[in-house]
N, C-alpha and C positions, 0 to 999 in steps of 0.2 A: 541674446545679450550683446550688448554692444561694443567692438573692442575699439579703441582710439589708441591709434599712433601720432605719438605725440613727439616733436624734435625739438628742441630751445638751445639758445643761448642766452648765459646770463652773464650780462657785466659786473662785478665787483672793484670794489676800491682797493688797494693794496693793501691796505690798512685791514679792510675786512676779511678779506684773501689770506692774510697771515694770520689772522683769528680763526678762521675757521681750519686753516692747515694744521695749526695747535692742537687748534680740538680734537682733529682727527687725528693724528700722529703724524702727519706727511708731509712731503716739501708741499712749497706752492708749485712747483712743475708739477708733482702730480696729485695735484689738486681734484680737476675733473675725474679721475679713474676712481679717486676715493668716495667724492662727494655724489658721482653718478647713482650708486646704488641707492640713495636717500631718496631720491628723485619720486621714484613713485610712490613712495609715504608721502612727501609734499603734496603730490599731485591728488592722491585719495581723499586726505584729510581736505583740498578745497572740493571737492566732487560732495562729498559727505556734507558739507556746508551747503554747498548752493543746492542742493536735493534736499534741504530742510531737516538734517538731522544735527539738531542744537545739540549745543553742547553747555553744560549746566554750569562748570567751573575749572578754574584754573587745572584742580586735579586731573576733573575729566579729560582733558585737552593733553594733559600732559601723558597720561595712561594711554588714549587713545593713537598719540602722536607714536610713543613706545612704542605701543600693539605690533601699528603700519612698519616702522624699522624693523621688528623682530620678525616680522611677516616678509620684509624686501633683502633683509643682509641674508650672506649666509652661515655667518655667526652670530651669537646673542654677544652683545658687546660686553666687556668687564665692569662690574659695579663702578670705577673709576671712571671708564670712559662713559658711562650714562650720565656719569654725573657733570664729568665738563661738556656733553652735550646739552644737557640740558641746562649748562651752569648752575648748578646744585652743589652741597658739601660731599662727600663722598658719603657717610650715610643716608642724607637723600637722595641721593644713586641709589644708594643698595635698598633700604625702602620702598622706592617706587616702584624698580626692577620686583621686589618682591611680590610688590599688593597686586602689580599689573600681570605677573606670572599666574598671580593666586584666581583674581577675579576673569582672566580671559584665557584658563586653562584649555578649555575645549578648542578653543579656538587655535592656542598656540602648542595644540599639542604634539606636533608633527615638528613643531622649533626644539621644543624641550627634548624629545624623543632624539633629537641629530646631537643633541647637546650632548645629552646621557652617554651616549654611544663616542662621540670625541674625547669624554672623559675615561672610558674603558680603554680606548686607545690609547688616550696617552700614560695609562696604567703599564709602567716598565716593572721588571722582575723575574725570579725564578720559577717556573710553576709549582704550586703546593705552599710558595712561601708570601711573605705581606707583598705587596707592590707600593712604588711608587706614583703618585703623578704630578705635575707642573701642571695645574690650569689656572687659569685668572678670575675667573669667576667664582665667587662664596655662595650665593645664590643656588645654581645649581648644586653644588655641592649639598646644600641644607634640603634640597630637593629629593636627592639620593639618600640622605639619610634618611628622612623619612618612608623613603618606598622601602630601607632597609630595616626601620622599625616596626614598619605595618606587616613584613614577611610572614608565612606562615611558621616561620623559624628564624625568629628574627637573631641579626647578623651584628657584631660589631660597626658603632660606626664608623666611617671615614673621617680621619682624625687630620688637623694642621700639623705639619712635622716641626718640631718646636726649632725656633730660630729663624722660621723661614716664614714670607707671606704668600706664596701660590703655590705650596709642594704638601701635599696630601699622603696619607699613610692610610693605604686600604688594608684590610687583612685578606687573608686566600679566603674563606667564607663568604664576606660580603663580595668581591670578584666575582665569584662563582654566580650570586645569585645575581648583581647586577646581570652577568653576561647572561643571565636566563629570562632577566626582565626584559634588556634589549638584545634582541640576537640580531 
């Protein structure tokens, strides 16, 4: 198989440099460090083109474009940020984030798996009692509840801690079994 090293630079307008800094959360100085990692989802998605693999519609292209980023970051980005990446409302963030998790499971399962596993971490607390976590992402989270519905004992789920938008409320049961699902 063939591997291609590939170097570029790309000129941008200020105009568009400061849009896409937005989008990403960053100044424009550090524009390229942000934007670097996209790079090889861009580059895939035209490989995949001129190799004759069409693409049927907008959706496709847009699932497929996901896939490639959730494949080259090394986080899955927050239903928020999918969605001014893609300039979407924020439910269409979270939507697409979701059908492209659901429909390219296999593939992204080794994404989901680092996911699952940054969410245990960031699970604070005493042992034997509920924990805390802060993460950004709903998605995942709806993803853990269900691995914690389907358990052979199943688990309370991971609840929103009321008042708050990325602060989760695990119980020590589902803990436990998450940390059994990813160890």
């Amino acid at each position: 198989m063939p591997q291609l090293n590939l170097n570029l630079t790309l000129q941008l307008s200020d105009d568009e440099a400061a849009a896409i800094a937005d989008a990403l959360g960053c100044s424009v100085a550090d524009l390229a460090q942000h934007l670097g990692p996209y790079a090889p989802a861009a580059l895939r998605e035209y490989a995949e083109m001129l190799a004759g693999q069409a693409m049927t519609s907008v959706t496709d292209l847009r699932e497929r474009r996901l896939v490639a980023m959730l494949l080259a970051l090394p986080d899955i980005p927050s239903d928020e940020r999918i969605a001014r990446l893609f300039n979407l409302t924020s439910a269409q963030g979270r939507a697409l984030l979701r059908t492209t998790l659901s429909r390219h499971r296999n593939r992204l399962k080794s994404t989901m798996d680092v996911a699952a596993r940054r969410f245990i971490a960031a699970c604070q607390g005493a042992p034997g009692a509920e924990r805390e976590a802060r993460f950004p992402n709903a998605v995942v989270v709806d993803m853990l509840n269900a691995q914690l519905a389907a358990a052979s004992a199943p688990r309370s789920p991971i609840r929103r801690k009321a008042g708050t938008f990325d602060t989760y409320v695990v119980s020590n049961g589902a803990f436990i079994e998450l940390q059994a699902l990813y160890p």
